[in-house]
C-alpha positions in Angstrom: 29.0 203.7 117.9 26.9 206.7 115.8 25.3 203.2 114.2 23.9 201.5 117.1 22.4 204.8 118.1 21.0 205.9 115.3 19.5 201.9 114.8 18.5 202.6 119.1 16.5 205.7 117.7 15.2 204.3 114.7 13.8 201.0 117.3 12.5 203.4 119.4 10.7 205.5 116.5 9.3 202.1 115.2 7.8 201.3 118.7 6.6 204.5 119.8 5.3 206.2 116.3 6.3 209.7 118.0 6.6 211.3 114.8 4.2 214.1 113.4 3.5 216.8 111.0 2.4 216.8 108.2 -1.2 217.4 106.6 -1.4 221.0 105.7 -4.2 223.9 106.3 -5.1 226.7 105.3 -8.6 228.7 106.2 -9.6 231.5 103.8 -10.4 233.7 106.7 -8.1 237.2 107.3 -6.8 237.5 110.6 -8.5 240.0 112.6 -6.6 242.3 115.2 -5.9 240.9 119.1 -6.7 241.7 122.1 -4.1 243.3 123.9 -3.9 240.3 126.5 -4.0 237.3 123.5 0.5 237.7 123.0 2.2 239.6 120.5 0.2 241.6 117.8 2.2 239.8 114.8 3.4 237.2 115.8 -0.1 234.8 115.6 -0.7 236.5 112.6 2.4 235.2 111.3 1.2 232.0 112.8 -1.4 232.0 110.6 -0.5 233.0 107.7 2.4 229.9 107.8 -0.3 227.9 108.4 -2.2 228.6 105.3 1.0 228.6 102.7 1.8 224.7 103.8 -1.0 224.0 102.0 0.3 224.9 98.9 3.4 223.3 99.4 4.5 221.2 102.4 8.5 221.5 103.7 10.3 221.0 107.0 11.0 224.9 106.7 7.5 225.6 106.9 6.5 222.9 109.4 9.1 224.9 111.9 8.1 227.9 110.9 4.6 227.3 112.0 5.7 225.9 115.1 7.8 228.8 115.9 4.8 231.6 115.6 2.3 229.8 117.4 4.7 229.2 120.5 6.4 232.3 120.2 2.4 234.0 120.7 1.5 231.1 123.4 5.2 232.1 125.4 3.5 236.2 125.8 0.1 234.9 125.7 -0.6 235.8 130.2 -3.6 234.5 131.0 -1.6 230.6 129.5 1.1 231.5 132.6 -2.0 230.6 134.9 -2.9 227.5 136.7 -4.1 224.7 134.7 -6.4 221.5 135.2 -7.4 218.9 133.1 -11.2 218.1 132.5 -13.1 215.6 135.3 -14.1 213.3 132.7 -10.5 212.0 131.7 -10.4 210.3 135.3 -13.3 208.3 133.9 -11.7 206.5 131.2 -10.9 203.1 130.9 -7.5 202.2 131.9 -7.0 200.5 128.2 -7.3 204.3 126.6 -5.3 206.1 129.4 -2.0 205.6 127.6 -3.6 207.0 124.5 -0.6 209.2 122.4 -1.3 213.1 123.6 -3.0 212.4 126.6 0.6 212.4 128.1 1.3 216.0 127.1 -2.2 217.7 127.7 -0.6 220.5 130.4 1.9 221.1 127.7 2.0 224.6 126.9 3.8 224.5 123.6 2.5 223.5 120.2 4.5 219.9 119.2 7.5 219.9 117.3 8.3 217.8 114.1 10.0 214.8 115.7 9.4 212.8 112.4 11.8 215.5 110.5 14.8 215.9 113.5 14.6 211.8 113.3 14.9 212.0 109.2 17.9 214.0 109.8 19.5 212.3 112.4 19.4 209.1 110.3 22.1 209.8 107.4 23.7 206.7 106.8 27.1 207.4 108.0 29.9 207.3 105.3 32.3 205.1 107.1 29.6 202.0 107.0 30.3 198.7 106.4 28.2 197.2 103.5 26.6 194.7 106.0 25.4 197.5 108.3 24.4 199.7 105.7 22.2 197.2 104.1 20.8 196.4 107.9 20.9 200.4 108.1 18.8 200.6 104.9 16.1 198.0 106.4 15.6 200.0 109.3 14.9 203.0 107.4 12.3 201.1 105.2 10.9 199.4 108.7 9.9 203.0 109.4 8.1 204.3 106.4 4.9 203.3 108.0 5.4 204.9 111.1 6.7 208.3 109.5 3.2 208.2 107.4 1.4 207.3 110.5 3.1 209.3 113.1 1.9 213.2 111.0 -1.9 212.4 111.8 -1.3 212.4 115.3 0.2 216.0 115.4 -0.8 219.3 116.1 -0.2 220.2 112.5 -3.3 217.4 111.6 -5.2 219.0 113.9 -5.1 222.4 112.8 -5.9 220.8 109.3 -9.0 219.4 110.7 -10.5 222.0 112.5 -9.6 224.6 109.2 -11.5 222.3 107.1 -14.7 221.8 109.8 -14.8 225.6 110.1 -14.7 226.1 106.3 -17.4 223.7 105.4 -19.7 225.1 108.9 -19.1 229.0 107.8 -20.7 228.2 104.2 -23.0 225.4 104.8 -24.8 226.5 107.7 -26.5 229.1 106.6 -27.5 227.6 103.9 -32.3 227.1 103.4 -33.2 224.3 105.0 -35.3 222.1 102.8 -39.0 222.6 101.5 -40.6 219.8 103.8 -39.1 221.2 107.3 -39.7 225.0 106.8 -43.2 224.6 108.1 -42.2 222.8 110.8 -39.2 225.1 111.6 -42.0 227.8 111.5 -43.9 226.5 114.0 -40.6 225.6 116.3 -39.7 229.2 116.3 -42.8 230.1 117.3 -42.7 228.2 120.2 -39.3 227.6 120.8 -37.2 230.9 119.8 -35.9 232.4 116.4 -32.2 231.4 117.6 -33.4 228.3 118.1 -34.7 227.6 115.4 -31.8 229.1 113.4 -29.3 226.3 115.1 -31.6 223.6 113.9 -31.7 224.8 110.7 -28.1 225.1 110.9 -27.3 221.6 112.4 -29.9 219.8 109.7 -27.8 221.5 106.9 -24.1 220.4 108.1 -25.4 216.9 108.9 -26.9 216.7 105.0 -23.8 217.9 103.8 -22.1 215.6 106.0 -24.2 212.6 104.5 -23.8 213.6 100.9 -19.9 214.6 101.1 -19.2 211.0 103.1 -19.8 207.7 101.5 -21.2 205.0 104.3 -19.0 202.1 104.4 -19.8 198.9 106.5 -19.5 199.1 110.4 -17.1 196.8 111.7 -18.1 194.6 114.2 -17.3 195.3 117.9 -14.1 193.3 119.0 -14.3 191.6 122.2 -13.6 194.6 125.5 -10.4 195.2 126.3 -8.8 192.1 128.5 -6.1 192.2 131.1 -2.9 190.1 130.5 -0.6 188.4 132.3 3.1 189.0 131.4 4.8 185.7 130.9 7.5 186.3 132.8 6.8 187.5 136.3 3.2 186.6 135.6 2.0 190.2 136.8 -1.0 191.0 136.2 -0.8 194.1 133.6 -2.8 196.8 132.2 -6.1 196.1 130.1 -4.8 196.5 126.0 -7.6 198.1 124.0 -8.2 195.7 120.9 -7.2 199.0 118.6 -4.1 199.2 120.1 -3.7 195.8 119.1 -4.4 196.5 115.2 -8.3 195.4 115.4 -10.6 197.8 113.2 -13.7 198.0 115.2 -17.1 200.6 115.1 -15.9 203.7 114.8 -12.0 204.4 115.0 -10.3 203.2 111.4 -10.2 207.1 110.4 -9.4 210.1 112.5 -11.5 212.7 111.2 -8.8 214.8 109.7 -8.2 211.4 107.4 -12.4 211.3 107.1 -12.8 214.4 105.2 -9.6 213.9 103.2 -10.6 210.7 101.7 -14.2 211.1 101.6 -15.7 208.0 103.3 -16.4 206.4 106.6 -18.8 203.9 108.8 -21.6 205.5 110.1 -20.3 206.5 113.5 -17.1 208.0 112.3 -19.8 209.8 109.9 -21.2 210.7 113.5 -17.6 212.2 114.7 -18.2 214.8 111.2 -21.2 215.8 111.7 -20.8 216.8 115.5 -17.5 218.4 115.0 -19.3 220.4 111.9 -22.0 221.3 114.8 -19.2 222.4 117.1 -17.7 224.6 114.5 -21.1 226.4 114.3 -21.6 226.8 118.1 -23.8 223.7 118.6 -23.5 221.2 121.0 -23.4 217.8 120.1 -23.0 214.6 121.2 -23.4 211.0 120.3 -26.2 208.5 122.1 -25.6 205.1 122.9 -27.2 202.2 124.8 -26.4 199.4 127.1 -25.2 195.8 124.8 -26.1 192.7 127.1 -23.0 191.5 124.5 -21.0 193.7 125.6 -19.7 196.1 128.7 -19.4 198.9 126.2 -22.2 201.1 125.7 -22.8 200.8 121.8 -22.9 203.7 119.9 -26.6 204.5 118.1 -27.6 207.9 116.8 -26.0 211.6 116.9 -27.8 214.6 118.6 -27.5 218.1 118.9 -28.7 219.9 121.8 -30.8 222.7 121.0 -33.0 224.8 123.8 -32.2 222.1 126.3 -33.3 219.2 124.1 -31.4 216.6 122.4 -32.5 216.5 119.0 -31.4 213.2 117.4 -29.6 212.6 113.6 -29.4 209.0 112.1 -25.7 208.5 110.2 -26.5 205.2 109.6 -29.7 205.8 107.9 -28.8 209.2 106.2 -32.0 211.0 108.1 -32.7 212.8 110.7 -35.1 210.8 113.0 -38.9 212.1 112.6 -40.8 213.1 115.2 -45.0 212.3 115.4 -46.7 212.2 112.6 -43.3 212.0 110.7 -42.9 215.7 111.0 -39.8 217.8 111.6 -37.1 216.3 114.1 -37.8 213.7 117.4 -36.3 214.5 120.3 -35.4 211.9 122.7 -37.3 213.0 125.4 -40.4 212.7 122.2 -38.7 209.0 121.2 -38.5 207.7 125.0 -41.8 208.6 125.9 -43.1 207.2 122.7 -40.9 204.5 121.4 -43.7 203.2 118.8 -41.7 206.3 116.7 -39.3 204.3 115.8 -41.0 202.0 114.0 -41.7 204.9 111.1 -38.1 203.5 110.7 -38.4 199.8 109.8 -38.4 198.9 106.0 -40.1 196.0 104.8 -37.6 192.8 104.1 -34.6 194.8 106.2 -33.7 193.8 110.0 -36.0 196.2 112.2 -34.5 199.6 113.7 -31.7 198.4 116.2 -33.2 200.4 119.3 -36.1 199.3 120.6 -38.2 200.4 124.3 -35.9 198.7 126.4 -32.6 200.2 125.1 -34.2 203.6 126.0 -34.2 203.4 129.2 -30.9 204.5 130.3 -29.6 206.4 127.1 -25.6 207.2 127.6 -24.5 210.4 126.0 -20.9 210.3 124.8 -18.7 213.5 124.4 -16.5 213.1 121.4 -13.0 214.8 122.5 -9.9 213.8 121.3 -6.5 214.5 123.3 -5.5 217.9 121.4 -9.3 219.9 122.0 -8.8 218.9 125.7 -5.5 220.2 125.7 -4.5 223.2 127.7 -2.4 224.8 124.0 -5.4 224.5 122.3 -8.1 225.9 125.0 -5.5 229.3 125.3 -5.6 229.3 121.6 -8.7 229.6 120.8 -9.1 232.2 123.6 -6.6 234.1 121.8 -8.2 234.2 118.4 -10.7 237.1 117.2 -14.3 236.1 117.8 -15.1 236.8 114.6 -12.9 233.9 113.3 -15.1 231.5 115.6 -12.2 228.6 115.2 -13.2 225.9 117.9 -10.4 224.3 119.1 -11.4 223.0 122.3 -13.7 220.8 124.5 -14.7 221.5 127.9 -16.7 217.9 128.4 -17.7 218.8 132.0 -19.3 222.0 131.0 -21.3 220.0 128.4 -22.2 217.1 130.4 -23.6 220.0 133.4 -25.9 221.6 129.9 -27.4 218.0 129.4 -27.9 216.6 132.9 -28.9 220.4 134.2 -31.9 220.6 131.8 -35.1 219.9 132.2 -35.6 217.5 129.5 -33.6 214.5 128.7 -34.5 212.7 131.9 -33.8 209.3 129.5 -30.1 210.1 130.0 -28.5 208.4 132.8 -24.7 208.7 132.2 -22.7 211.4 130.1 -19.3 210.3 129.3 -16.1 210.4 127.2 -17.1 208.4 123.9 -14.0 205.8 123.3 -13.5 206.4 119.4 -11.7 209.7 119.2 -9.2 207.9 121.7 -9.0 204.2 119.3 -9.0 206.3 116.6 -5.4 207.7 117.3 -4.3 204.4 119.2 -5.4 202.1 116.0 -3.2 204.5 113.9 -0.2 202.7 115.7 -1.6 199.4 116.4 -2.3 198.7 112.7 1.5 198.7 112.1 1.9 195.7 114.0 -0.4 194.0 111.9 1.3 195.0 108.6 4.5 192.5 108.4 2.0 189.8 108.8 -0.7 191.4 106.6 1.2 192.5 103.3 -2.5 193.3 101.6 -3.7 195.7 104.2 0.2 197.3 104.3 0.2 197.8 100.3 -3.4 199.7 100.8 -1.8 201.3 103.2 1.0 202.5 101.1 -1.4 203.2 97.7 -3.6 205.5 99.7 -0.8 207.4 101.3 0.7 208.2 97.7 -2.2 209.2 96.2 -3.3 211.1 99.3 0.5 212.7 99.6 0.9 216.1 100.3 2.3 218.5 97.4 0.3 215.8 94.8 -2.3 217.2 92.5 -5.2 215.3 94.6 -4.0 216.2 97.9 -4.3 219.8 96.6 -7.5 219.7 95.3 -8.9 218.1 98.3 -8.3 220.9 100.3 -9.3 223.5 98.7 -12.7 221.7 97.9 -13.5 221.3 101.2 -12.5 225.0 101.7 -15.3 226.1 99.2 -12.3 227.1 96.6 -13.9 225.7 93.4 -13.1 227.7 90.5 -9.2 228.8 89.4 -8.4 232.7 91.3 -5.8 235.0 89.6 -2.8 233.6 90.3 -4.0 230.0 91.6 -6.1 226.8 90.2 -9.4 226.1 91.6 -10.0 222.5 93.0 -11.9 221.8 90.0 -8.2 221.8 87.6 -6.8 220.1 89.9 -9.3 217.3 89.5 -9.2 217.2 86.2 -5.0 217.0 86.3 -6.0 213.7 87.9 -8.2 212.7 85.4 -5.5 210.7 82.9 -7.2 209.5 79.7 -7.9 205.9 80.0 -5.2 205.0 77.4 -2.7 206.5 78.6 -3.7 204.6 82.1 -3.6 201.3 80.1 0.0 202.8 78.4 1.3 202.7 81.7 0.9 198.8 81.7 1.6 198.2 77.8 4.2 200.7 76.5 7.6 200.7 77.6 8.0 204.2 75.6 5.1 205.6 77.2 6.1 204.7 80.9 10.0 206.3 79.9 8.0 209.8 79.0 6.3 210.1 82.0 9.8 209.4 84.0 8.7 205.8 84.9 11.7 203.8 84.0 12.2 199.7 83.4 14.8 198.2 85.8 16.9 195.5 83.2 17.6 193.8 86.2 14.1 193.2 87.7 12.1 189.8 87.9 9.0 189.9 85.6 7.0 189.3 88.9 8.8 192.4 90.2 8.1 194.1 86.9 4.3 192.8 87.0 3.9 194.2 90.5 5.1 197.6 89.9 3.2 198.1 87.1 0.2 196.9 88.7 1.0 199.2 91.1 1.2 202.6 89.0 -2.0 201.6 86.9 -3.7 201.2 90.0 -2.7 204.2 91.1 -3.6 206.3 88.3 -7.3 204.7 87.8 -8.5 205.4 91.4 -7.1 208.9 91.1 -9.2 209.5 88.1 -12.1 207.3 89.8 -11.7 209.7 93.4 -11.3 213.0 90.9 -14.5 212.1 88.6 -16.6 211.8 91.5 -15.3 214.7 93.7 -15.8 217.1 90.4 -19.4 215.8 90.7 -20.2 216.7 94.0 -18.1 220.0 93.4 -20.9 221.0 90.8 -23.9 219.7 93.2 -22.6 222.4 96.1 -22.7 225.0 93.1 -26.4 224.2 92.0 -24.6 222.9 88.7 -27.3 220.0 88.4 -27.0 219.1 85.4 -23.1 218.7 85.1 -23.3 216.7 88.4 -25.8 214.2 86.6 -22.9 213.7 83.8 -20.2 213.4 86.4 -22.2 210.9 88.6 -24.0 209.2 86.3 -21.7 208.7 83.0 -18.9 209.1 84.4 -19.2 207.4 88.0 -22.0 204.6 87.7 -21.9 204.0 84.3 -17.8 204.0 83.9 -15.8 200.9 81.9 -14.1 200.3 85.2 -16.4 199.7 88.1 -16.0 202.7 90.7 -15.8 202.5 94.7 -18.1 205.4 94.6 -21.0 203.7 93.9 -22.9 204.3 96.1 -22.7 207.7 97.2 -22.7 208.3 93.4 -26.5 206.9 93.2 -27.6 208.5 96.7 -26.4 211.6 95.0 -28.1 211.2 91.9 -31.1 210.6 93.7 -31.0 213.5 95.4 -30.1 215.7 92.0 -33.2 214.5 90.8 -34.8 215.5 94.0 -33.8 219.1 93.8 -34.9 219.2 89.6 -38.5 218.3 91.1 -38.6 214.5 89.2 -39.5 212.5 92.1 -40.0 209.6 90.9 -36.2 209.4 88.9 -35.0 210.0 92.6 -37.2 207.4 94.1 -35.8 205.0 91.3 -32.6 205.4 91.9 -32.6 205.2 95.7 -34.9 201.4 95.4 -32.0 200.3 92.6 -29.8 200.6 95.9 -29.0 196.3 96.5 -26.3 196.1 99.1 -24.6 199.4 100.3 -24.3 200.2 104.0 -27.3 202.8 103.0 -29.3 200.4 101.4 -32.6 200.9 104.5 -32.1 204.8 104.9 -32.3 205.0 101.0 -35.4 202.3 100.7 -37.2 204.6 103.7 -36.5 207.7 101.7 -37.7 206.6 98.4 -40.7 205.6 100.8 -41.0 209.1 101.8 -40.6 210.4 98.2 -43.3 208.4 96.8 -46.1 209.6 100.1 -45.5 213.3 98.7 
């Protein structure tokens, strides 16, 4: 029966989560001419150019249109008809990742279809339906809501998205002036070191600032316990190890991808880490992250970022917003600098906070870990970015092997014993799926869930803004608004926010209509829902517009945006906290040095709370 299939397909779709795109992109960047080996002249033009109008407005018709182009180039594209082999490194993972979603299909030399959409076609309720069936028919479809939402991050499309937005935010922000207190030093590094050098520090210390300022800290989970094997019940086999995140356990690192990072503005100090060395990548600097042996634990653990920079791995602190400093506190340490010397990192305990987690004995065999997820080490991507004009300097690809040979080649960073795949880019994309498992049981987690994909929704006012934010698109063009109106189209007055709980006439106006027949609990939930809704779109939009005017200079608007209309708002705001680091720094930049040490030491209990107290430290030594 057409029923029992379609219920077989829509099981199967639950289970697997195959489906995919769906966040849009868009790069501001003209197409240049191609070489006459990169495929046909037009047709990854085309490609491009599809690309960039999804953003504007997402639809199946453009989500195939896309596709088409880009394979269309890769299918005349003849240096892609060659011989193809996967990176070394993936033979080193752990068998709990080797399943991982797009590992399967890294060979694959075409750009992945829309399942999600040939699935939402496929499953048309079928007119000759018995009411029992249709109502089970009707479940099934709502069963897979979540894993339509879910299954778009893990696409090609997402990926694109991604890497547009890193390359934006690299092209602008790197060469940005580095700040007054590391000129001198940068000074002296070129002299010694190299002008080009020097430049990609400068360039590095600029993206990871932006990096900290743009993304809010939240709390690190805790590690869950390493990946166990089980037996299965029945023939008591002994099967694979299951990763905790395929399991639906948030741990260190994975509960974002970074597409979903930059896009909502917040993250744990080690997906802050996955930013900032993707932001490097974009700007032709290699970067890793470090991490040490846990006697809890048979998983390294994650501690500080680094960019490798004339053969030296120069090391950036997520957690504590700062860049490590080097003797004397001057410029940037190097590990080779913090190994040798470990007394360093005490510049980096606080009085009354729990002492820098790395001490001597941790740096004794440092692990470096390569952050790759499945589509950079895919062969598509890697002929890709061959094919594109130099000029556009889109990174779309690792090649982990050729990085770990740079770091274990070199003369310095003898304190590195291992160089390795780093685990989170791999849980990130399986937790997307596991968490879905944990939603029946978990209706709380599963309605935050839901709220954040509707606001975040593609086509919606926020979603829109979003993206051309983080493309540098501020103010309104000729013919389009800037991010900036589309903020403040999110910004609904606060009664009409509280109208949307009250006033039956108001919610009828805005299309928002009263079911008769609905329970008041129903009623009560729904309307709790939509005033939700609207207050943390106006909360997200107040603070964005403030950090829009900081990139501009605009200091003095970003002080009313952060500071009356952030911190000092009726409703309490979950930007907080990057609201006060940012007025601190504001006040920084104006030259009032003690205002910014003020409002760093007024810091209590965010995630930031010891990397602000050491920079208001700083501040008050100058």
């Amino acid at each position: 029966m057409k029923y029992k299939a379609i219920m077989l397909l829509a099981t199967a779709m639950l289970l697997a989560t195959s489906c995919k795109p769906q966040p849009v992109a868009t790069t501001s960047a003209a197409p240049a001419p191609q070489p006459a080996n990169s495929g046909s002249a037009s047709e990854l033009p085309q490609a491009v150019d599809a690309l960039r109008k999804l953003a504007e407005g997402w639809s199946p018709e453009g989500v195939n249109r896309t596709y088409f182009y880009f394979n269309q180039w890769l299918a005349s594209y003849e240096p892609a008809k060659a011989a193809w082999q996967p990176d070394k490194l993936l033979e080193h993972l752990p068998l709990s990742l080797k399943n991982t979603p797009g590992l399967d299909r890294l060979d694959r030399n075409r750009f992945e279809k829309d399942d999600a959409l040939t699935l939402w076609a496929a499953l048309q309720m079928p007119p000759e339906m018995k009411p029992d069936d249709a109502k089970k028919f009707r479940e099934a479809m709502v069963s897979l809501i979540p894993a339509m939402q879910v299954g778009p991050w893990l696409s090609d499309m997402a990926y694109f998205q991604q890497t547009l937005w890193l390359h934006d935010i690299a092209e602008r922000v790197a060469k940005q002036s580095p700040p007054a207190k590391l000129k001198p030093w940068l000074k002296e590094f070129e002299t010694g070191v190299g002008l080009p050098e020097a430049e990609q520090l400068q360039a590095a210390e600029r993206l990871f600032d932006w990096t900290i300022r743009n993304v809010q800290l939240d709390p690190l989970p805790p590690m869950p316990k390493a990946p166990a094997a089980t037996v299965d019940p029945t023939t008591k086999d002994r099967l694979d190890p299951v990763s905790p995140a395929q399991l639906g356990e948030v741990g260190p690192g994975y509960a974002q991808l970074p597409v979903q990072v930059l896009l909502y503005g917040h993250a744990d100090a080690h997906e802050r880490a996955r930013i900032f060395i993707q932001l490097c990548r974009q700007a032709g600097i290699d970067a890793v992250m470090l991490a040490v042996n846990d006697e809890a634990s048979p998983i390294p653990r994650p501690w500080t970022a680094a960019v490798l920079v004339g053969g030296q791995l120069y090391l950036f602190d997520t957690a504590l917003a700062l860049p490590l400093p080097g003797p004397e506190g001057q410029g940037i340490a190097t590990l080779d600098q913090v190994a040798a010397n470990p007394e360093l990192l005490k510049q980096l305990d606080v009085e009354g906070q729990p002492p820098y987690p790395v001490g001597p004995q941790d740096l004794r065999a440092v692990i470096a870990l390569i952050d790759a997820e499945p589509a950079a080490l895919s062969r598509r991507m890697q002929h890709l970015q061959a094919g594109l004009p130099r000029e556009s300097r889109l990174v779309l690809s690792v090649r982990p092997s050729e990085l770990e040979a740079k770091i274990k080649n070199g003369k310095h960073n003898k304190a590195v014993s291992t160089v390795s795949l780093w685990r989170a880019p791999l849980e990130a994309i399986v937790y997307q799926v596991g968490r879905l498992a944990t939603f029946p049981t978990n209706k709380a987690k599963a309605a935050e869930f839901d709220l954040v994909q509707n606001i975040f929704s593609p086509g919606q006012p926020l979603h829109l803004a979003r993206n051309l934010h983080l493309q540098g698109r501020l103010t309104d063009g000729e013919r389009e608004p800037g991010a900036r109106t589309l903020y403040l189209m999110c910004r609904k007055p606060d009664r009409d926010i509280q109208a949307m709980r009250t006033n039956p006439f108001f919610r009828a106006a805005v299309g928002l209509q009263d079911n008769p027949n609905a329970k008041a609990s129903e009623r009560d939930a729904m309307l709790e829902y939509w005033t939700r809704k609207l207050q943390t779109e106006k909360q997200h939009a107040t603070y964005w517009l403030g950090l829009s005017y900081y990139e501009e200079g605009n200091l003095n608007t970003t002080l009313t945006f952060l500071g009356q209309r952030t911190i000092s708002a009726a409703t309490q705001s979950p930007w907080e906290s990057g609201a006060r680091y940012n007025l601190a720094r504001c006040y920084e930049d104006l030259g009032q040095l003690e205002l910014a040490r003020q409002w760093l030491e007024s810091d209590k209990d965010s995630p930031q709370r010891t990397g602000n107290l050491l920079r208001a430290k700083w501040l008050a030594g100058r």
